[in-house]
C-alpha positions as CSV (number, residue, x, y, z in Angstrom):
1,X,-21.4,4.1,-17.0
2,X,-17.6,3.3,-17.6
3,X,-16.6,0.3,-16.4
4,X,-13.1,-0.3,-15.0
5,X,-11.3,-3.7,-13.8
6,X,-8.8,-3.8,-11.9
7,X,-6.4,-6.5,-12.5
8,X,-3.5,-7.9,-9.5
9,X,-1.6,-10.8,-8.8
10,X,-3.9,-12.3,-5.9
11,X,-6.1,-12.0,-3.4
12,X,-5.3,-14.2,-0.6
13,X,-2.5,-12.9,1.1
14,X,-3.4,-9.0,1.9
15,X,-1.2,-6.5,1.6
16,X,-0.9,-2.5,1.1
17,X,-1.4,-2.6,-2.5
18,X,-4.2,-5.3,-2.1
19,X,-6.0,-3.2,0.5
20,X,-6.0,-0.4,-2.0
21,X,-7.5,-1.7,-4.9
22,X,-9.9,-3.3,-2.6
23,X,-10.4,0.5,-1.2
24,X,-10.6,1.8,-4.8
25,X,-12.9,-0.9,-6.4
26,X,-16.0,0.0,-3.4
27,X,-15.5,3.8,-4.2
28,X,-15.5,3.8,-7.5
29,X,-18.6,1.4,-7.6
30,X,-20.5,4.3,-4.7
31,X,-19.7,6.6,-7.1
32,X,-21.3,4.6,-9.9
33,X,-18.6,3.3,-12.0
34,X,-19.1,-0.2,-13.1
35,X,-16.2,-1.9,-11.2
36,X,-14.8,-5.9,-11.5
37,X,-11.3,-7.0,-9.9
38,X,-9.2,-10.2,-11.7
39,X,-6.9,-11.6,-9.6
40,X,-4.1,-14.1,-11.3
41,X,-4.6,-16.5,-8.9
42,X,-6.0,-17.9,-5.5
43,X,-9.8,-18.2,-4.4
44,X,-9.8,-14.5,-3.2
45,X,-10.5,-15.8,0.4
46,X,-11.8,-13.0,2.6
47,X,-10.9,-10.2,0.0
48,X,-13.5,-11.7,-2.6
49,X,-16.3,-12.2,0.0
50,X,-15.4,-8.4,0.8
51,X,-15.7,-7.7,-2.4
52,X,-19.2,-9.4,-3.1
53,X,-21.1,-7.6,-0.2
54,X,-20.1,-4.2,-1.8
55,X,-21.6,-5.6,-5.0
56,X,-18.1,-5.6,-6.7
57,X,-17.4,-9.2,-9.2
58,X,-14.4,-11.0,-9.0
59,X,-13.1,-13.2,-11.2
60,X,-9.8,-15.4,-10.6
61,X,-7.7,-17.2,-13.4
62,X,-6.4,-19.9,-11.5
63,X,-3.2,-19.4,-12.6
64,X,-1.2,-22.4,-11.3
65,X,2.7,-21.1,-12.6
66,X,2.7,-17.5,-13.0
67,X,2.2,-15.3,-16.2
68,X,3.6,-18.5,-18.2
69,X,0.2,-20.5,-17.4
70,X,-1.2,-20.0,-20.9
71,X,-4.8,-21.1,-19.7
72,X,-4.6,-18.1,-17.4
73,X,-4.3,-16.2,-20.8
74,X,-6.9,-17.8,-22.5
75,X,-9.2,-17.3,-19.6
76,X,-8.6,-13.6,-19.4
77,X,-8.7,-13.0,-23.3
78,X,-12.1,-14.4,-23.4
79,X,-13.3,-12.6,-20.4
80,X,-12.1,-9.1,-22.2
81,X,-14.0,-10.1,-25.5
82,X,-17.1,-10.8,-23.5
83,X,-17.7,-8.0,-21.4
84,X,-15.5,-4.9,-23.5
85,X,-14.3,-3.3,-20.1
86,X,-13.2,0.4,-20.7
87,X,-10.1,0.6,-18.4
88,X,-8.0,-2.5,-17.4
89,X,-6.2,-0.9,-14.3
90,X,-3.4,-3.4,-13.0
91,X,-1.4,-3.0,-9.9
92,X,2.4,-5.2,-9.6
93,X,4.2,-6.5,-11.7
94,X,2.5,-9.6,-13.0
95,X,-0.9,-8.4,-14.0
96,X,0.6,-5.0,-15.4
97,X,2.4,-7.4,-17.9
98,X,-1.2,-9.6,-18.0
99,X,-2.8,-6.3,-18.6
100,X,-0.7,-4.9,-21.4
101,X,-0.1,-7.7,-23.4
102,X,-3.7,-8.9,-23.3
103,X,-5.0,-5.9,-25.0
104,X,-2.6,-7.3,-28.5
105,X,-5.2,-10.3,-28.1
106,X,-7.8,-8.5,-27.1
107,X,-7.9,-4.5,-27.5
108,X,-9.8,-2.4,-24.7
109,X,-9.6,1.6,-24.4
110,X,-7.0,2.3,-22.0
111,X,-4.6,-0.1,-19.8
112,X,-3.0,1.7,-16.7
113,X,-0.5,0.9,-14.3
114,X,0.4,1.5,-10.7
115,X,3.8,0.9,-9.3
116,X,3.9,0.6,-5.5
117,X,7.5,-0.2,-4.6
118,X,10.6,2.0,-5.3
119,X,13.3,-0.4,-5.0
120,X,15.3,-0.8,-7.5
121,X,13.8,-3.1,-10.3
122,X,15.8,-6.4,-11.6
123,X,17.1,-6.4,-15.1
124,X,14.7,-8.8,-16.6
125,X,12.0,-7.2,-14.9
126,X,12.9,-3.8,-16.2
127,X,13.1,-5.1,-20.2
128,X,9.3,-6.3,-19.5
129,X,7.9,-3.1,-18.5
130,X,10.4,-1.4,-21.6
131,X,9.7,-3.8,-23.5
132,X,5.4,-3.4,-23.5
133,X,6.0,0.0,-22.9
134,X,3.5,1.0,-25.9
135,X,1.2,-1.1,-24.5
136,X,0.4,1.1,-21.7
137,X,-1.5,4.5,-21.7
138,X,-0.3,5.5,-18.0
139,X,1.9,4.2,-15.5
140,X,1.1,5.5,-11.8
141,X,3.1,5.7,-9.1
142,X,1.8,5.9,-5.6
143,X,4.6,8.6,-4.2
144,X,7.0,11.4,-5.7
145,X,10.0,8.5,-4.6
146,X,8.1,5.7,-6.6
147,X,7.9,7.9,-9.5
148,X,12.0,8.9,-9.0
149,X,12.6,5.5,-9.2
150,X,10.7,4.8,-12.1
151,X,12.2,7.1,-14.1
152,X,15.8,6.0,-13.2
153,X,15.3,2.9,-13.6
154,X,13.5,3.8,-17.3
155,X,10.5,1.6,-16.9
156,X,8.0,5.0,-17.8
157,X,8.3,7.5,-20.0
158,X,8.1,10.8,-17.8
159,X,5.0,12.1,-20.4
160,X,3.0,9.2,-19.1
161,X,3.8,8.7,-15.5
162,X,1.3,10.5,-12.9
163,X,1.7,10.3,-9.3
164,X,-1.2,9.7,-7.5
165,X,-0.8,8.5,-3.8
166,X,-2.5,5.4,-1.6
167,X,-5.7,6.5,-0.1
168,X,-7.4,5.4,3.5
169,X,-10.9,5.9,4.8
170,X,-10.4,8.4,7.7
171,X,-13.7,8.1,8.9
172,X,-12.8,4.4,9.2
173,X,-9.5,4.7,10.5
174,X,-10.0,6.5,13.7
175,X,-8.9,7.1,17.4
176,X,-11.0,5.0,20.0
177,X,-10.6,5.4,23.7
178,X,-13.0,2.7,24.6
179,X,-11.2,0.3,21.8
180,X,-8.3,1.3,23.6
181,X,-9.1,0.7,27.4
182,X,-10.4,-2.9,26.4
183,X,-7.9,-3.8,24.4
184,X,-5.2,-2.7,26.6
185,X,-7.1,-4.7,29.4
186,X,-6.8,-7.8,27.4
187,X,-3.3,-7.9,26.4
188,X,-3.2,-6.6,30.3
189,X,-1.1,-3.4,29.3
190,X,-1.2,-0.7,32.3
191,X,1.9,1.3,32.8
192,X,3.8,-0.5,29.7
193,X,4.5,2.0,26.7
194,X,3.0,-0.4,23.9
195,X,4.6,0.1,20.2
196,X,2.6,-1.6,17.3
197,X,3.8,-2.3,13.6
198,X,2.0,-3.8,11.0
199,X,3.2,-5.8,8.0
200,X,4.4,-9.2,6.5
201,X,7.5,-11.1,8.0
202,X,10.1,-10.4,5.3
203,X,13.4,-9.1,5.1
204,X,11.8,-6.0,3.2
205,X,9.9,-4.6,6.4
206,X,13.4,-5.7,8.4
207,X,11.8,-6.7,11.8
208,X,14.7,-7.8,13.7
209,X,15.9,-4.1,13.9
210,X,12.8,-3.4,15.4
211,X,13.2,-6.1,17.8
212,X,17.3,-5.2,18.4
213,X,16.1,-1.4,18.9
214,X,13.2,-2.5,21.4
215,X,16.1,-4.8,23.5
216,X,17.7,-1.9,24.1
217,X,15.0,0.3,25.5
218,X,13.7,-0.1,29.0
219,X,11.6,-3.0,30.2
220,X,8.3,-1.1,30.2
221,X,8.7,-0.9,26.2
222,X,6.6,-3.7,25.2
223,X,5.5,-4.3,21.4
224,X,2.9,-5.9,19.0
225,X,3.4,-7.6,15.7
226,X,0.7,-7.8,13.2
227,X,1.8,-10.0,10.2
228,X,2.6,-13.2,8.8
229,X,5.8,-14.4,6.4
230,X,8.5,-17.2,6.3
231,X,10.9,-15.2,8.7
232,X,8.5,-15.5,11.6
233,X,10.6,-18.5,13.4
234,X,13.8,-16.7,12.7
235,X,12.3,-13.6,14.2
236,X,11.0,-15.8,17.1
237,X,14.1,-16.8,18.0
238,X,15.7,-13.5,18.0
239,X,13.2,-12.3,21.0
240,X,14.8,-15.3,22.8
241,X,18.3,-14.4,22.1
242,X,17.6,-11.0,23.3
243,X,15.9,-12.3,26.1
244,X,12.9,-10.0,25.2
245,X,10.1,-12.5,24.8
246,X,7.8,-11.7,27.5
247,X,7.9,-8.0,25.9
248,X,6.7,-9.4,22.2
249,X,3.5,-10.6,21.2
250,X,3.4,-12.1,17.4
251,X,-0.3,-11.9,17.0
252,X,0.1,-13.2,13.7
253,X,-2.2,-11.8,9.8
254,X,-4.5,-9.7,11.2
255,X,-7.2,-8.3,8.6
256,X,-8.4,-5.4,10.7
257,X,-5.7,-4.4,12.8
258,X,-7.5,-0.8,13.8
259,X,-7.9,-1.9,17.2
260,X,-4.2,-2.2,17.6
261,X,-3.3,0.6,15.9
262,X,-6.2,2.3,18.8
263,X,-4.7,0.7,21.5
264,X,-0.9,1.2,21.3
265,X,1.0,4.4,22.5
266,X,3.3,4.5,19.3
267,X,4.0,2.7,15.5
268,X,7.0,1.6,14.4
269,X,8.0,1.1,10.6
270,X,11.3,-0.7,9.9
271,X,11.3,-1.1,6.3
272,X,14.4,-1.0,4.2
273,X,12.1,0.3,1.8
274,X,8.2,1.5,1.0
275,X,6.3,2.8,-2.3
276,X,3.8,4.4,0.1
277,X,3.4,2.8,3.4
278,X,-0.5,1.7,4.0
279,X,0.1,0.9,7.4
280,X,1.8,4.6,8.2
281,X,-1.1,5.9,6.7
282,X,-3.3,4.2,9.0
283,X,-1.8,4.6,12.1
284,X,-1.6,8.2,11.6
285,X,-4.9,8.4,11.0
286,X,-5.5,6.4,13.9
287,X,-3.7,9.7,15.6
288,X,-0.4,7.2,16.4
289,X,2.6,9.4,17.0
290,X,5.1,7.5,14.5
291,X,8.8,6.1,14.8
292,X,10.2,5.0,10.3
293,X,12.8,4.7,8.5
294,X,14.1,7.7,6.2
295,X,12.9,5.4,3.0
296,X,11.7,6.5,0.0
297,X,7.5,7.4,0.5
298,X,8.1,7.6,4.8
299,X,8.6,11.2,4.6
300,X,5.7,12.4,2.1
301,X,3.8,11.1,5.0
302,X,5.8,12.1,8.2
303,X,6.8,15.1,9.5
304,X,9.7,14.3,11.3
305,X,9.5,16.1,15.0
306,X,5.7,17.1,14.2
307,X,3.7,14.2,13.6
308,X,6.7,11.3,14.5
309,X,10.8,10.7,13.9
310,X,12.2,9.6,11.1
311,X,15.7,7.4,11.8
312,X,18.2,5.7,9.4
313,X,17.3,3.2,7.6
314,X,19.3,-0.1,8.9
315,X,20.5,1.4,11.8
316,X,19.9,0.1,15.3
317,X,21.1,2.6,17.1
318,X,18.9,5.9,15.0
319,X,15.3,3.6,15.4
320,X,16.6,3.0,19.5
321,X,17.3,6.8,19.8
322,X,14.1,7.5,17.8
323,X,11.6,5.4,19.5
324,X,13.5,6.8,23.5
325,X,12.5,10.1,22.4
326,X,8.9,9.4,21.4
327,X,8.6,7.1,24.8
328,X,10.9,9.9,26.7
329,X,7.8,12.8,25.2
330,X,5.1,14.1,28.1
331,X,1.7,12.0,27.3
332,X,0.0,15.7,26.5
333,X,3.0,15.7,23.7
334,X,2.4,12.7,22.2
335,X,-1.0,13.6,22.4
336,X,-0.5,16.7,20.3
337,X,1.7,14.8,17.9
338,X,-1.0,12.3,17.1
339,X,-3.7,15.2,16.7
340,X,-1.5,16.8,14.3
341,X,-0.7,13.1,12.5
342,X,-4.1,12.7,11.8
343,X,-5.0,16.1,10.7
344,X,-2.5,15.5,8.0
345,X,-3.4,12.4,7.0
346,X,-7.4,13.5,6.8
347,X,-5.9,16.7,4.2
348,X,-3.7,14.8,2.3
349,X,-4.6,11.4,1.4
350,X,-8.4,11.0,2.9
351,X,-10.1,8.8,0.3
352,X,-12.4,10.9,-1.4
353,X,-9.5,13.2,-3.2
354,X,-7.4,10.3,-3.9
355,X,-11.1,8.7,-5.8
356,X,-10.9,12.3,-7.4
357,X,-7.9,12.6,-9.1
358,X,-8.1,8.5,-10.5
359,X,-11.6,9.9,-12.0
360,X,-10.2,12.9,-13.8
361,X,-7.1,10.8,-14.9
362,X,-9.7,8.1,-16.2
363,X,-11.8,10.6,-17.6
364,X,-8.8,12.2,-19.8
365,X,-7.3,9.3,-20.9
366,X,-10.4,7.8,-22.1
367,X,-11.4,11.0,-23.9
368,X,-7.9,10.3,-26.0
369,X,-9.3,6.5,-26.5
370,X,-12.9,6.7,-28.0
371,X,-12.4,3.4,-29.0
372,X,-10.8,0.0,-28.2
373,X,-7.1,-0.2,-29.3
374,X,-4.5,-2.4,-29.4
375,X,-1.6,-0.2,-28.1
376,X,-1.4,3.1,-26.0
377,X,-3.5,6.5,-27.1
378,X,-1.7,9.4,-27.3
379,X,-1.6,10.1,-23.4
380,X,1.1,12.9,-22.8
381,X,-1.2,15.3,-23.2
382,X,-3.8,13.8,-20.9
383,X,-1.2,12.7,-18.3
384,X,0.2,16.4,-18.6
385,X,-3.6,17.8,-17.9
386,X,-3.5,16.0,-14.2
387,X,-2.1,17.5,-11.3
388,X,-0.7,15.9,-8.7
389,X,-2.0,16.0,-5.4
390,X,-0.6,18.7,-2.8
391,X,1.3,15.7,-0.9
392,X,2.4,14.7,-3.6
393,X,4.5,17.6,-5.5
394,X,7.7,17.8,-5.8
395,X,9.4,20.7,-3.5
């Protein structure tokens, strides 16, 4: 039995990428693979109690000032000498740097990467990942615009990057009538056209566009916001200014927010950019007719006019037309448009063939690493042998 840990920055504050290791870790351990997750630092919180009732460890290092704690070093070298894991898998920045240099100090089989963003990546940031390069057998990238952006900004040799999307639990994330009627009843939602979006308060997932394109739209357009960050009194304020408070409900971090995503008419996704947007995934899986940006990752997930509308990125006016025709649609339309949302999230990035294609890439690499090494095993061949998933190809 192989055994894989997967190594990120923390558990305390969830996010898309944390939600898919998370997601990845209980898999692979159902399907028998001897599975740990390392966070940098934090208690873990909810994410490691999650973690222990699907029999996953989880270890943290306490790191107390980023990758320059050396005791977080220490702690992790020893850990690696102890328990001879076969694949260190790390996810952002930090812990793929953790990850790569560890194995110098402490060799392992195979290290692999995953980059989840495709903005652009800052200079010093960019010599790191070029400058450990060797020290990696496979850098992943969760969309075809992640992996476009990796290879302009020359952080991964094109022989060794593999683009293997997010995955969600579709059984899971579901359409729920009942959810829906009670939920509605609570936030005492009748005849109001209800929008949802889900994610942090930062100027990445550009909320006050969201909230200038809603001021705009008639009164029955009301909205939900799932998500915590430092810009949440700025953004209050702003639904003063616009005078659109009674129309906003900031409900705050939400760990489950399924029932939302069940209970609203439509999802909006403002961000200026995505790697592979979790929270798109799951409202269309949710069968949530979608309004996003034209970012990078948004549309290998929506069909613009089929399953939502895609606007411009940073413009107020695109997202206001956008959302007016979703809202503007007959309910059997929208209806339709969710049905269709859903099927193409269930064919393209449903769970069990993302779990797939990380257990053939494992398989392959380790077959090029029979043994513990202290740099990268000769993985263009293997990373050539894996093809990407249908979503996931370039046109």
């Amino acid at each position: 039995m192989s055994h894989v840990v997967f190594v990120i920055p923390g558990l305390d504050r969830i996010g898309g990428a944390e939600r898919q290791v998370m997601l990845l870790a209980a898999g692979l351990a159902q399907r028998k693979w001897r599975v740990k997750v390392i966070a940098l630092t934090g208690e873990g919180s909810d994410g490691a109690e999650e973690l222990a009732n699907a029999g996953i460890g989880f270890l943290s290092l306490h790191m107390r000032k980023g990758v320059a704690d050396p005791r977080g070093w220490v702690r992790l070298h020893q850990w690696l000498r102890a328990n001879h894991p076969d694949i260190l898998h790390a996810h952002l920045p930090h812990a793929s740097w953790m990850a790569r240099v560890s194995r110098v100090f402490a060799p392992v089989r195979v290290v692999v990467d995953t980059i989840h963003t495709s903005a652009a990546t800052p200079p010093a940031r960019r010599m790191a990942y070029r400058f450990t390069t060797r020290l990696s057998d496979c850098v992943t990238a969760v969309s075809n615009g992640v992996a476009a952006a990796c290879r302009a900004d020359g952080i991964a040799k094109p022989d060794r990057l593999v683009v293997i999307p997010n995955g969600i639990d579709t059984a899971r994330w579901t359409p729920d009538g009942v959810v829906r009627a009670q939920l509605r009843e609570e936030l005492g939602v009748r005849d109001e056209f209800l929008w949802c979006t889900v994610g942090r308060l930062e100027p990445v997932k550009d909320h006050a566009l969201l909230l200038h394109a809603l001021a705009a739209l008639p009164a029955r357009a009301h909205l939900v916001v799932a998500g915590a960050g430092r810009l949440k009194a700025e953004l209050h304020s702003l639904t003063r200014h616009l005078r659109i408070e009674r129309r906003v409900r900031f409900l705050g971090f939400q760990p489950d927010p399924r029932c939302l995503l069940q209970a609203a008419d439509g999802f909006a996704l403002t961000s200026r950019w995505e790697g592979l947007s979790m929270s798109l995934l799951e409202a269309g899986a949710c069968g949530l007719p979608c309004v996003a940006t034209g970012v990078s990752g948004v549309r290998e997930i929506l069909d613009n006019g089929v399953t939502g509308f895609v606007a411009g990125a940073g413009d107020v006016a695109s997202f206001r037309t956008e959302m007016m025709r979703l809202m503007a649609a007959e309910p059997m339309e929208r209806l339709a448009m969710g049905i269709r949302s859903r099927r193409r999230i269930v064919e393209r990035f449903g769970i069990d063939a993302v779990l797939d294609g990380w257990e053939r890439l494992y398989i392959d690499i380790l077959a090029d690493a029979p043994e513990p090494g202290r740099f990268a095993s000769r993985m263009s061949r293997a990373a050539a042998s894996i093809p990407a998933p249908a979503s996931q190809r370039p046109a």
